[in-house]
DONULUM-396373 format. One line per 5 residues: their letters; for each residue x, y, z of N, C-alpha, C. Coordinates in Angstrom, 3 decimals. Example, Ala and Ser with C-alpha at 12.3 -4.5 7.8 and 13.67 -1.06 7.14 Angstrom:
<sites>
as> 13.190/-5.690/7.800/12.300/-4.500/7.800/13.200/-3.300/7.800  12.850/-2.250/7.080/13.670/-1.060/7.140/12.900/0.030/7.870
</sites>
This chain:
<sites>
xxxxx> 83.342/117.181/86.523/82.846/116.226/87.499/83.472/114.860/87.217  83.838/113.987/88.557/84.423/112.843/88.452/83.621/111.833/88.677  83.189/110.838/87.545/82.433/110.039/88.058/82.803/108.495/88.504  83.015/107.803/89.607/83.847/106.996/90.044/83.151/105.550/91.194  83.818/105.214/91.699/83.078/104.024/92.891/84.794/103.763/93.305
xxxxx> 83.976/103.710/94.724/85.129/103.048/95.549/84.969/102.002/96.203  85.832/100.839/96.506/85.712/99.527/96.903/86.865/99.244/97.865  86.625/99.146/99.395/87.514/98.857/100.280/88.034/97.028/99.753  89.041/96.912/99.426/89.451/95.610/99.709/90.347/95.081/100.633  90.691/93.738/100.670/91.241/93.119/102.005/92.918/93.077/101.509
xxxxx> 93.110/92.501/100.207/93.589/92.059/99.936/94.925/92.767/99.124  94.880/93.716/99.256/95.722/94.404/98.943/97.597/94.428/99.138  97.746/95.042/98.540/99.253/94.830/98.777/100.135/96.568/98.660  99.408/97.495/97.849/99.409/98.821/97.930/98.335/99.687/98.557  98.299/100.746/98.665/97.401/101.584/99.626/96.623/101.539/98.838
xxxxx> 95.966/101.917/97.245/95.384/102.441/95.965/95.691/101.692/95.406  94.516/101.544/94.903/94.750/101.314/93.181/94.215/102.659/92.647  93.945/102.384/90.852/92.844/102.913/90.316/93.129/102.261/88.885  91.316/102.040/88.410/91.002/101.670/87.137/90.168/102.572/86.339  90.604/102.581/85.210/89.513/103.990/84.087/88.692/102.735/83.500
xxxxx> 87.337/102.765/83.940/86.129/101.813/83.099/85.972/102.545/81.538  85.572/101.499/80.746/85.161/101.576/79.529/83.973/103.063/79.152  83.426/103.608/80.204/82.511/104.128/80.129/83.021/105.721/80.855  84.326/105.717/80.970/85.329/106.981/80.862/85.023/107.024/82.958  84.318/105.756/83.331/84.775/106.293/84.826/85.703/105.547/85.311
xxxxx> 85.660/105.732/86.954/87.369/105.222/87.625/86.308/104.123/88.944  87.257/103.380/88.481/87.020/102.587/89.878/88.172/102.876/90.955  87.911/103.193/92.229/89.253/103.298/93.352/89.163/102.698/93.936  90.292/101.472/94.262/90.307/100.521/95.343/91.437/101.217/96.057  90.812/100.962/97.683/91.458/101.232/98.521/91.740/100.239/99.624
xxxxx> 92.927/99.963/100.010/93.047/99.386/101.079/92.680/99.063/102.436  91.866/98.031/102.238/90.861/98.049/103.832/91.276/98.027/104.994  92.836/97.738/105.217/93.487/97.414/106.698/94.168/98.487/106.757  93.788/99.767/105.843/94.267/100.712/106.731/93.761/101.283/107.784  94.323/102.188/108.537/93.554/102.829/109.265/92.898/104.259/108.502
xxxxx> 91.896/104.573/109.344/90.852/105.756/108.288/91.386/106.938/107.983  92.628/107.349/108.477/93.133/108.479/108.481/94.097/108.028/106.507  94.951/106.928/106.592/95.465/106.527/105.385/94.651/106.207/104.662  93.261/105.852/104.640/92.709/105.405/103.571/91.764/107.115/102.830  91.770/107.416/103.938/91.173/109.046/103.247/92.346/109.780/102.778
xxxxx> 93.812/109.292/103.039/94.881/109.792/102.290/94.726/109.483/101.138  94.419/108.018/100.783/94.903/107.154/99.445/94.131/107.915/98.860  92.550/107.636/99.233/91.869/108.509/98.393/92.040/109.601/97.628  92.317/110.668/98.503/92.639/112.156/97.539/94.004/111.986/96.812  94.921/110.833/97.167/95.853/110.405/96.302/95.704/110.076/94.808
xxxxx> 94.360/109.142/95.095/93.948/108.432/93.908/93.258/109.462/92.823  92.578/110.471/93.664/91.817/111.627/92.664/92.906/112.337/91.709  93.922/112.806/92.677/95.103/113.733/92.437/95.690/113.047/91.077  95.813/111.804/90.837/96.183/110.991/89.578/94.830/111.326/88.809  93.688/110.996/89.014/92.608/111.271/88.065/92.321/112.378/87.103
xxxxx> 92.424/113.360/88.432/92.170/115.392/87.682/93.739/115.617/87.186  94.831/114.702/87.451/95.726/114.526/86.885/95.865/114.330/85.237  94.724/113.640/84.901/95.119/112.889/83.567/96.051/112.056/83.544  96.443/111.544/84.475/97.983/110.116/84.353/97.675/108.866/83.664  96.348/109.111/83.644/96.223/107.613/82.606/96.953/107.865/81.562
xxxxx> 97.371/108.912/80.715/97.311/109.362/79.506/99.126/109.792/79.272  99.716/109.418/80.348/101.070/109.612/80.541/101.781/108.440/80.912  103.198/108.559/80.191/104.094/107.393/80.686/104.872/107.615/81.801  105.565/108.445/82.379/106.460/108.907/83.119/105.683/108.368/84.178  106.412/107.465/84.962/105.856/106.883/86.158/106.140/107.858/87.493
xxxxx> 107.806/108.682/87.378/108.552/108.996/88.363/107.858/110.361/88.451  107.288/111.083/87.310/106.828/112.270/86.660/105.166/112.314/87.626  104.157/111.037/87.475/103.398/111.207/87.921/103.144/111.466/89.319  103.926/110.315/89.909/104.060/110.038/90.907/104.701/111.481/92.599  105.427/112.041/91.237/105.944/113.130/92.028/104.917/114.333/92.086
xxxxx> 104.228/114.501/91.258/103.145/115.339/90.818/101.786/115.156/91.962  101.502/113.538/91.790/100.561/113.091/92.657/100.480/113.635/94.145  101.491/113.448/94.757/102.319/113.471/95.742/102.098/115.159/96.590  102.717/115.971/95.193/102.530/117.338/95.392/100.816/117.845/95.773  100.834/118.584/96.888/100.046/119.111/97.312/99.516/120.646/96.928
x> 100.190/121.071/96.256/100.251/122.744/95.890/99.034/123.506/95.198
</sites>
């Protein structure tokens, strides 16, 4: 189980973020000027890094391609 909070912000400059809290959960910021169809993208984007374990990896190009993958 993922335990997490999500926070639409304005201010963004990427679709996602994500932060791992001290207390082993994730905060997901998502981009508020998207439209709802991209922001429920970012989302399962942002999980896909989580059940990922990418905090715990350096390979940026590695994650990213992984993330990405749908399979």
């Amino acid at each position: 189980m993922i335990d997490y909070q999500v926070f639409l912000m304005d201010d963004m400059k990427t679709n996602e973020a994500i932060a791992e809290n001290e207390d082993g959960s994730y905060s997901i910021f998502i981009n508020g000027s998207l439209c709802k169809k991209k922001m429920i993208n970012s989302f399962h984007h942002a999980i896909r890094h989580i059940k990922g374990r990418d905090f715990e990896k350096e390979d940026v190009q590695a994650i990213e391609v992984c993330a990405h993958w749908k399979g």
